[in-house]
Structure formats: structure tokens, C-alpha cells
C-alpha positions as CSV (number, residue, x, y, z in Angstrom):
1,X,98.8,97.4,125.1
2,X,98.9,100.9,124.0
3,X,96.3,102.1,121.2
4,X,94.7,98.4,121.5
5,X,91.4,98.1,122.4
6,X,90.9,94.3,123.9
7,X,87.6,92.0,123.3
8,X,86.7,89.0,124.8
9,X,88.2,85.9,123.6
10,X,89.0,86.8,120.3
11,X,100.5,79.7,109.8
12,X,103.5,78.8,107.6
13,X,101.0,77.1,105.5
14,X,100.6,78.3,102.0
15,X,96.9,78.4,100.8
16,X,97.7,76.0,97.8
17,X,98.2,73.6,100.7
18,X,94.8,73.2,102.0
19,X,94.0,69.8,101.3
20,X,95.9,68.8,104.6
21,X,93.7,68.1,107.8
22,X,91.3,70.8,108.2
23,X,91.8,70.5,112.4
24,X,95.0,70.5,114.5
25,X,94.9,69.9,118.5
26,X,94.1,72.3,120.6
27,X,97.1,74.6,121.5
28,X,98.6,75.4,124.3
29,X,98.9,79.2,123.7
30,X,96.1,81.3,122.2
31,X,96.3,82.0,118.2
32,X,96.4,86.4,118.0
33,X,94.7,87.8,116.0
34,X,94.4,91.7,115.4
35,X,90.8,93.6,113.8
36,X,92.2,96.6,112.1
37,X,89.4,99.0,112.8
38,X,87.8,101.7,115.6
39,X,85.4,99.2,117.2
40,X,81.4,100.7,117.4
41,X,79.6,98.9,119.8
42,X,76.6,99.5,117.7
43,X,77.9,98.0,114.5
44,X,76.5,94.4,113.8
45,X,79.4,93.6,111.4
46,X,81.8,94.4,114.8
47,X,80.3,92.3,117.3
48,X,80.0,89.5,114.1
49,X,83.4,89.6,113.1
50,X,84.6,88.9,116.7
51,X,81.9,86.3,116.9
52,X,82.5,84.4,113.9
53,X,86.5,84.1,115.1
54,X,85.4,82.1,118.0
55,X,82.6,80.2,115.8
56,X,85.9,79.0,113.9
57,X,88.3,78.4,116.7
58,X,85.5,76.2,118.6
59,X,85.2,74.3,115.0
60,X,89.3,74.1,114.9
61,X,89.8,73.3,118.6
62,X,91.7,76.4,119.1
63,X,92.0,79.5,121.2
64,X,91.9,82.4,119.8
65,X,91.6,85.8,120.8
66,X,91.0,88.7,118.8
67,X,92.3,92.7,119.6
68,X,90.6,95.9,117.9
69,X,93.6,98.3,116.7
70,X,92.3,101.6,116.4
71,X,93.0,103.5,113.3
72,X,94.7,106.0,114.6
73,X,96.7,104.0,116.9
74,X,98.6,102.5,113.5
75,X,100.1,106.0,112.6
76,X,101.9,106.1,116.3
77,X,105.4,104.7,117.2
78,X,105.5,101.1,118.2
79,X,102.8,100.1,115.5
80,X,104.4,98.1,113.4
81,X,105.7,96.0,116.5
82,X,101.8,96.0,117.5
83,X,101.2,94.6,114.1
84,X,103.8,92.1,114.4
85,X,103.0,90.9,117.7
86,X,99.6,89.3,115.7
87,X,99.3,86.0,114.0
88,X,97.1,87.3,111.5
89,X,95.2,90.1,110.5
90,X,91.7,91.4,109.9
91,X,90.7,94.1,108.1
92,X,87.1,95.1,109.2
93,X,84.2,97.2,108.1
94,X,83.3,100.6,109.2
95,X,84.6,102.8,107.1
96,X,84.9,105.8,106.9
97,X,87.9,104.9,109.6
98,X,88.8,107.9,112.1
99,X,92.6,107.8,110.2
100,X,92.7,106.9,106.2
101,X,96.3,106.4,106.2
102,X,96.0,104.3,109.7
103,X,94.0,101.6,108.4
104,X,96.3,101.8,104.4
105,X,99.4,101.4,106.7
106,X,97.8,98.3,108.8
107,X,97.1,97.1,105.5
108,X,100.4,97.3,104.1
109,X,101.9,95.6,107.0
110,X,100.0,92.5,106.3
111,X,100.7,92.7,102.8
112,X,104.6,93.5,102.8
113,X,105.0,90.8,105.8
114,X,102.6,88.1,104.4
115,X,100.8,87.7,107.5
116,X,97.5,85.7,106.9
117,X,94.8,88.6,106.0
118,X,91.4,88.7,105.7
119,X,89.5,92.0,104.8
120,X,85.4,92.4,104.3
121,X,83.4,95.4,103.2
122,X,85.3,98.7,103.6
123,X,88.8,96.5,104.6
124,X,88.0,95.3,100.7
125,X,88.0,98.9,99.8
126,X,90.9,100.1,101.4
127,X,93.0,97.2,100.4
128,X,92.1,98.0,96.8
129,X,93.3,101.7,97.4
130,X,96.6,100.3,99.5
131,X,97.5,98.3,96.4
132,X,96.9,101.2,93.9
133,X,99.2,103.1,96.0
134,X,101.6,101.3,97.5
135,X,102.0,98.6,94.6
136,X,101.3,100.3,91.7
137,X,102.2,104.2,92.8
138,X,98.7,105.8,91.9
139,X,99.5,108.0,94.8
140,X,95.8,109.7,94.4
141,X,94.1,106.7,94.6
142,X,90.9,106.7,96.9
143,X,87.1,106.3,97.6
144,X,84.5,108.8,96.5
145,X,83.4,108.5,100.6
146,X,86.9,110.4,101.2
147,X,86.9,112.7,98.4
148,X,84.5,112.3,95.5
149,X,86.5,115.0,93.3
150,X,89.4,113.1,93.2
151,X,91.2,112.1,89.9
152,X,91.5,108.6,90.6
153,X,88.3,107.3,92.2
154,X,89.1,103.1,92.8
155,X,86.0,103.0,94.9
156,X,82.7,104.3,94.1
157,X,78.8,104.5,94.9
158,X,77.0,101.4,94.2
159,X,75.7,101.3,90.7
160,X,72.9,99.0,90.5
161,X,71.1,99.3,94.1
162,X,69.6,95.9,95.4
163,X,65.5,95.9,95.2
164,X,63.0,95.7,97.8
165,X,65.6,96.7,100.9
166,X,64.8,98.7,103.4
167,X,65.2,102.2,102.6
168,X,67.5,103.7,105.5
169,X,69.6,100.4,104.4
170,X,72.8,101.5,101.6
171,X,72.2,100.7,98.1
172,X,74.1,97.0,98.5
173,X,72.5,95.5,101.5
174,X,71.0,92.4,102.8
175,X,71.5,88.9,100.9
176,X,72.5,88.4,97.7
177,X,72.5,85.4,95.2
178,X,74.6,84.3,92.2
179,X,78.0,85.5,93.0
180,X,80.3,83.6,91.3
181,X,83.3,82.6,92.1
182,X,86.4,81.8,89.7
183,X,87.1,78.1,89.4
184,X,90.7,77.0,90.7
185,X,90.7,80.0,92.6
186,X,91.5,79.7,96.7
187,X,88.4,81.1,97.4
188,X,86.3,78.8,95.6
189,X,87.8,75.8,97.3
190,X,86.9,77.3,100.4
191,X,83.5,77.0,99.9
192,X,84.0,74.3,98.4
193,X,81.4,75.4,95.4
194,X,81.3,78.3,92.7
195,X,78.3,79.9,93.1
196,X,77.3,81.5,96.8
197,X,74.9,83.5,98.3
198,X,76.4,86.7,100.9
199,X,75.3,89.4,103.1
200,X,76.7,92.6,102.1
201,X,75.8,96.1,103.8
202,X,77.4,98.6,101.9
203,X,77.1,102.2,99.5
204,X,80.7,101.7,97.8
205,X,82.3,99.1,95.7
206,X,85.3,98.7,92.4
207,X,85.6,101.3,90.1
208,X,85.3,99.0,86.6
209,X,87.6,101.4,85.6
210,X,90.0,100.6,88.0
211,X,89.5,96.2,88.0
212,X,93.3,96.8,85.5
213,X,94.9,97.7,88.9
214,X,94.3,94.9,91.2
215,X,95.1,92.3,88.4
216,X,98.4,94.1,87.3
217,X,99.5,94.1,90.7
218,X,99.0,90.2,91.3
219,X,95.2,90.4,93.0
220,X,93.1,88.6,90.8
221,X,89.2,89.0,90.8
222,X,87.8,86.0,92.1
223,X,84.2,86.8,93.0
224,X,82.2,88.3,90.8
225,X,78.0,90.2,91.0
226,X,75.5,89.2,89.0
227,X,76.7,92.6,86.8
228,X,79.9,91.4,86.1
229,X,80.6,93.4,89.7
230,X,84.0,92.8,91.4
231,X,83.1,91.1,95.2
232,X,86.2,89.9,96.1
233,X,90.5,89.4,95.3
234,X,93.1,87.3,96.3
235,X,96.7,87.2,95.9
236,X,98.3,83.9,94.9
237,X,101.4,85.0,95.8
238,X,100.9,84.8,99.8
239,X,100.2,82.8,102.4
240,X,96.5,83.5,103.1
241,X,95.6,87.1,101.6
242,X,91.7,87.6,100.7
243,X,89.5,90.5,100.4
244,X,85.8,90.6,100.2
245,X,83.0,93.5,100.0
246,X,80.4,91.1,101.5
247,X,80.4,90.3,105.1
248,X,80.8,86.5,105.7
249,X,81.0,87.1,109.2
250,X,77.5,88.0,108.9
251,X,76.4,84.8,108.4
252,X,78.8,82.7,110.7
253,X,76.9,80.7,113.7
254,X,78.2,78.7,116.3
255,X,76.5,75.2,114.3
256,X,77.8,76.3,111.4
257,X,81.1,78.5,111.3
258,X,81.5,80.0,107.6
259,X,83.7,77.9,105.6
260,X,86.0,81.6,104.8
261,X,86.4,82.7,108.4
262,X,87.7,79.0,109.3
263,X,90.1,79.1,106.6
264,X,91.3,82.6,107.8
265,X,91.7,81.4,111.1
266,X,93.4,77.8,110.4
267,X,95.9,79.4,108.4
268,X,96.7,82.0,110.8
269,X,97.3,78.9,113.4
270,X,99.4,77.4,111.2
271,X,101.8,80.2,110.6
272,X,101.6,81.0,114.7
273,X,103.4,77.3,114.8
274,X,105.7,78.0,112.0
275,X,106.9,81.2,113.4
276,X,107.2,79.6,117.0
277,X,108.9,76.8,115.6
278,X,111.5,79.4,113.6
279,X,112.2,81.2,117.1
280,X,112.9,78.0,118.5
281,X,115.3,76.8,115.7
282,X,116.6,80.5,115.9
């Protein structure tokens, strides 16, 4: 597939409906899922993310295979039939990406086509800018990574670096306690508890200044730091639609898949069968 770079063995089912049988059989044809990102073979978070897909699918009896979509390749023509030809979406770390508006228009696909979407670390942040932009029409919207004289900043340095990490680490790194997550929210019920401990490795996170944005345009905070910190939104209004700025992949092992990922990846099953099952009627 052009502007695809394959790995190794990488649902219309709204998240409100979660309370039905957490594993279906095994199906015949492998669940697709695309990582919107420029792969770095020396990026733990990569190899992690693609790991922790199969972690779930072994959980979930499924197959599942995952495809790195280079930034730049989302700018070219044919993208969005790339997108489309994927169950679900993942938007990963690594930024800064080789094309900004590559990874904001991957982004937007998932969004404007509710396909089941996960994003962690810089995927958090750039969601956050794609909804400032493309939902609320801050136009300027950005990170201080990509121009820290901007007007409108929605992703800044760190304020309150983590103690005692190693010093070449960036200012949020390692594991951190006492995030809290909002009861009655989707991602809470994921985990099945409020309070969690994550892995995040990161230098930016939410402008405070800029929480009004993600709220007005329907992405409630649902996580939240120990400062009152924005860690992660989700977006009631779609099928499966959750961004993070810690790293559950991180902590995903074959004993014990993480309870996020294996939501991600059991809706995106589910809405592979609804849309096969569509064409069919169709």
C-alpha cells in the first residue's frame, strides 16, 4: 500500500454499550487497524503500541494487524481511502511528526467519520489542536514544540516537572500516581476504578488556558494530574474516541493486556462487523 509502512501482525458498538460480553469468537478476517505516525525503530512507545495491540487481540481472540501511516503519506492523494480502508485508528507518540498538517488531517478523519480512535502522548496533543481548529476555527492553534511564539499556544512545556527522574528523561516521565479519573465517564469504566497509576514520557501537555476549548467542542476532561492537570478527553458523542497524554501501551504485557487498549481494540472489532454486515445488507 502506498505511503504505508507494514508491521507484523498488528465496531458499530457505541461505548455506552460496554456492558455486553467483553470477548467475541475469533474472526475469520483480521480486525485493521492503522498507527498514525513515522515509525522509529528506536522509540519504546512504537514497538509498545504495536505490542500491546496483539496483548489485546490474544485477550479478545482476535486477529489483528496493525499498519504505520507515515505523516506525510496523509497529505497525498488516495489518503483518505487509506484511512478508510482501517477499522480503527491510532494516534501515536513521537511528535514532533515529519508533516503537522499530516497527522491533524489523520486526525480529522477519525473524528469526522467516527471510526474508533485512540490517541496517547503527542496523538493527545495534536488531537487537542485538531479540535481547536477544525471544531472550533482557532485556525492558529498549536504546540509551543512547533512554534513557541504563537498566539494561541493549546500545548505547552510541562509545568510542574516529575522528581527524582533521570535527567536526559522530559520533565513528565516515568510512572505517575493519583490520576483521577471522572466518575460515569467511559474511561473510568474501563478501568474499572477512578484512581490510576500511568507511564507518561513527555515535555508538553494542556494549556489551562485552553481546557474552555476541548469542553465547548464536546471533549470532556476525564483524567485529571495531581495539579488539577488535564491527562486525558473523550467525546461522548462517538463510537469509541479517547485521547490520553500517558502511554498505556507502556504498561500492557501479554499476562495482562491494559484494560484501555482492549477496549480500543474490541470496539474497533465490533464496528469491522457492523460495517461488514452494512456492505452485505448493501
Amino acid at each position: 500500500m502506498k505511503g504505508v509502512a507494514s508491521t507484523t501482525p498488528v465496531a458499530n458498538c457505541s461505548m455506552a454499550s460496554w456492558n455486553h460480553s467483553f470477548r467475541m469468537s475469533l474472526v475469520t478476517e483480521s480486525v485493521r487497524i492503522g498507527i498514525l505516525g513515522d515509525f522509529n525503530p528506536e522509540f519504546r512507545s512504537h514497538h509498545a503500541t504495536d505490542d500491546s495491540l496483539q496483548h489485546a487481540a490474544r485477550k479478545l481472540q482476535l486477529k489483528v494487524e496493525s499498519a504505520w501511516l507515515p505523516t506525510p503519506s496523509l497529505l497525498q492523494p488516495g489518503a483518505a481511502a487509506t484511512l478508510d480502508s482501517f477499522d480503527g485508528l491510532w494516534a501515536s507518540p513521537g511528535s514532533p511528526y515529519k508533516s503537522f498538517d499530516g497527522m491533524l488531517k489523520g486526525i480529522e478523519f477519525a473524528r469526522v467519520h467516527d471510526r474508533p480512535f485512540l490517541a496517547t502522548c503527542g496523538g493527545f496533543q495534536y488531537t487537542l489542536i485538531e479540535c481547536a481548529r477544525n471544531v472550533l476555527g482557532v485556525r492558529d492553534a498549536t504546540t509551543a514544540e512547533e512554534d513557541p511564539n504563537a498566539r494561541n499556544i493549546v500545548i505547552y512545556p510541562v509545568a510542574c516537572a516529575i522528581p527524582n527522574r533521570d535527567p536526559k528523561a522530559p520533565k513528565l516521565s516515568g510512572k505517575v500516581d493519583q490520576i483521577r479519573l471522572r466518575p460515569g465517564s467511559y474511561l473510568a469504566a474501563f478501568y474499572g476504578k477512578e484512581t490510576i497509576e500511568e507511564e507518561f514520557f513527555c515535555n508538553y501537555e494542556l494549556n489551562p488556558e485552553f481546557e474552555w476549548m476541548a469542553m465547548e467542542a464536546g471533549f470532556p476532561v476525564v483524567a485529571r494530574g495531581s495539579n488539577e492537570e488535564c491527562r486525558a478527553i473523550e467525546s461522548p458523542a462517538h463510537l469509541f474516541y479517547i485521547a490520553t497524554l500517558f502511554q498505556p501501551q507502556l504498561s500492557s504485557r501479554e499476562a495482562n493486556p491494559h484494560p484501555l487498549i482492549m477496549a480500543f481494540v474490541q470496539h474497533v472489532a465490533d464496528f469491522r462487523r457492523k460495517r461488514l454486515d452494512d456492505s452485505i445488507l448493501t
